[in-house]
Structures are given as structure tokens and as C-alpha cells.
TORTIGU-538089 format. One line per 3 residues: for each residue x, y, z of N, C-alpha, C. Coordinates in pm, whole numbers. Layout:
TORTIGU-538089
X,Y,Z,X,Y,Z,X,Y,Z  ...
END
This chain:
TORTIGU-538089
-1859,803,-1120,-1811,670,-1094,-1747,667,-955  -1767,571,-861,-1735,541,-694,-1560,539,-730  -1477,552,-648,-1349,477,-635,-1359,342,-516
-1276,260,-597,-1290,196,-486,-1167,128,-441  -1105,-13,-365,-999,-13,-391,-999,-186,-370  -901,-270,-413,-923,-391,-501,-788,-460,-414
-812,-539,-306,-777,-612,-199,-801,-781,-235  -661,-852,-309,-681,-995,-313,-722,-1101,-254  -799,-1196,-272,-885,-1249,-132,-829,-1354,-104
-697,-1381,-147,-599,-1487,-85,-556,-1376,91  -507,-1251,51,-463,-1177,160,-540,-1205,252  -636,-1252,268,-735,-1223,356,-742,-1296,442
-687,-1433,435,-648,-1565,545,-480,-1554,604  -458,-1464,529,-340,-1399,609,-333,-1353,746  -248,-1377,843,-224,-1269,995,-216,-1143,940
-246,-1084,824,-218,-932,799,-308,-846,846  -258,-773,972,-339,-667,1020,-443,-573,919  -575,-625,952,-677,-504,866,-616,-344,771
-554,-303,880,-517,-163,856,-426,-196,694  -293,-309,734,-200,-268,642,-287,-381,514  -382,-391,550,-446,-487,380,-547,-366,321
-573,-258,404,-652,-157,321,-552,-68,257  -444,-50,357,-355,49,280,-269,-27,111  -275,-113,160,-210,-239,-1,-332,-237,-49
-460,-225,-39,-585,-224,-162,-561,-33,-248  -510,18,-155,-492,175,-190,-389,154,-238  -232,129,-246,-135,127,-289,-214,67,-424
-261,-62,-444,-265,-130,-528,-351,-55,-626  -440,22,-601,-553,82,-696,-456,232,-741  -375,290,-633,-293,392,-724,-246,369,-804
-162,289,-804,-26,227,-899,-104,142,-1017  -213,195,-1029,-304,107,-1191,-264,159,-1290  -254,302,-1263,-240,373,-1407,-71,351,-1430
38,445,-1350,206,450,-1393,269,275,-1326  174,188,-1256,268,74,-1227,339,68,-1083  298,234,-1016,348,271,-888,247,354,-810
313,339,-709,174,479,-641,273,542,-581  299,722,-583,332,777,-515,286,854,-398  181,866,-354,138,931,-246,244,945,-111
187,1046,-55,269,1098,72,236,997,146  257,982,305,240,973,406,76,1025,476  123,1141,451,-11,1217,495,-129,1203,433
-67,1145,283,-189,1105,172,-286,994,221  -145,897,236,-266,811,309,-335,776,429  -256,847,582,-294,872,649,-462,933,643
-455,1037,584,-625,1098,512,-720,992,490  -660,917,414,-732,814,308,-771,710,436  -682,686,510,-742,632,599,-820,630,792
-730,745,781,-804,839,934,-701,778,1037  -587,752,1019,-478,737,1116,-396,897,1106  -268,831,1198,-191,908,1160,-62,870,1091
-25,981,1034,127,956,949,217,846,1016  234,853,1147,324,794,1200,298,619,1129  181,571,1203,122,451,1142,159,422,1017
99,493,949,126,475,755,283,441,786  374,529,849,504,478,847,560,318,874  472,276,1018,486,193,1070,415,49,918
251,93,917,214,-3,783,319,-39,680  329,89,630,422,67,519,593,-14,533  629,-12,654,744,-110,688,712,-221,720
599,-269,741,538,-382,784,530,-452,622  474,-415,538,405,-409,379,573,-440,334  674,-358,352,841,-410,303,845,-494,327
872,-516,490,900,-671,523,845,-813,511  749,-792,505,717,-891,462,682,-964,238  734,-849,178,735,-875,59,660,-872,29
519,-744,74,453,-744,-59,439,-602,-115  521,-486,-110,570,-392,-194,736,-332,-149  782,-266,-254,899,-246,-290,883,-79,-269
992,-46,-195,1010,125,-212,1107,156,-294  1097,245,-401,1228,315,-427,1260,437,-390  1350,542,-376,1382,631,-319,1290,679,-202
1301,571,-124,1235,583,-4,1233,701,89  1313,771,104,1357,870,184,1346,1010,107  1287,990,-9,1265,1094,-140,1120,1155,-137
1076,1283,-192,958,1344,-251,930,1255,-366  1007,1172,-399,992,1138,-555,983,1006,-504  951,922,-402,921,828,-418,839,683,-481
899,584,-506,830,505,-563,735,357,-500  595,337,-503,602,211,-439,561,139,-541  609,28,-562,558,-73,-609,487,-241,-544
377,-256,-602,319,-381,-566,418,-481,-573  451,-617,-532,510,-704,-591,447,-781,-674  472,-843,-746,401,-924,-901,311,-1072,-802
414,-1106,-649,314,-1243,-555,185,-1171,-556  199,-1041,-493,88,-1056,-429,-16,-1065,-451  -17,-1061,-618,-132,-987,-734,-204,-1159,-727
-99,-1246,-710,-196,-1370,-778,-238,-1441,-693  -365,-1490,-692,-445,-1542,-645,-521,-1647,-675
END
């Protein structure tokens, strides 16, 4: 079976830079099974052929503007969560 990853098509008339709407289709397809996705930095850097730094930069971009939540951000054990907007379409 392919993986693939599942990007809302309201996002899509959004100013949201390409990069950080693939990394939220990846956040969004991790976090199917526990409700969160934990991956590294480097995880998704891979996943997407940048570098870490970026993913850093995406992923503060993805806070601020409200459409995922970090918990123990600064942790190995970190948490991201989708927000419940962004899902609906």
C-alpha cells in the first residue's frame, strides 16, 4: 500500500507557502493513528529534502498562524497537534 499524505483543499487558496502545506499534509497523516505526530526535525527535513533549519522555520510559521499546537516543544517527547479549523473544509 503507497503512503500518502492528505492536504485540505480549502488550504490551498491560502498565501500558505507550498513547503509549510506539505509539511501540515505530513503532520496531518502522522498524527492519524495517536492524534499527534511526533517526528524529529530531521524526520521531516528527510521527508522533505530541506534542511532541519527550515522544518524549524515551517513549523513556527504552522504555530503562528493556528494551524498546529506544540507541546513540550523544546522536548524529545514532543507533541504536535493538528488544530480541529484546519481539518474542516
Amino acid at each position: 500500500m503507497d503512503n500518502f499524505i492528505m492536504i485540505p483543499t480549502s488550504l490551498i487558496t491560502f498565501k500558505m507557502p507550498r513547503s509549510a502545506m506539505l509539511l501540515l499534509g505530513i503532520l496531518y497523516s502522522n498524527s492519524r493513528q495517536l492524534g499527534y505526530a511526533y517526528g524529529t526535525n530531521k524526520y521531516y527535513a528527510k521527508q522533505l529534502g530541506c534542511s532541519t533549519r527550515t522544518i524549524t522555520k515551517l513549523l513556527k510559521y504552522l504555530v503562528n498562524n493556528n494551524y498546529i499546537t506544540i507541546v513540550n516543544g523544546n522536548s524529545f517527547k514532543r507533541k504536535i497537534y493538528i488544530r480541529n479549523n484546519v481539518l474542516i473544509t
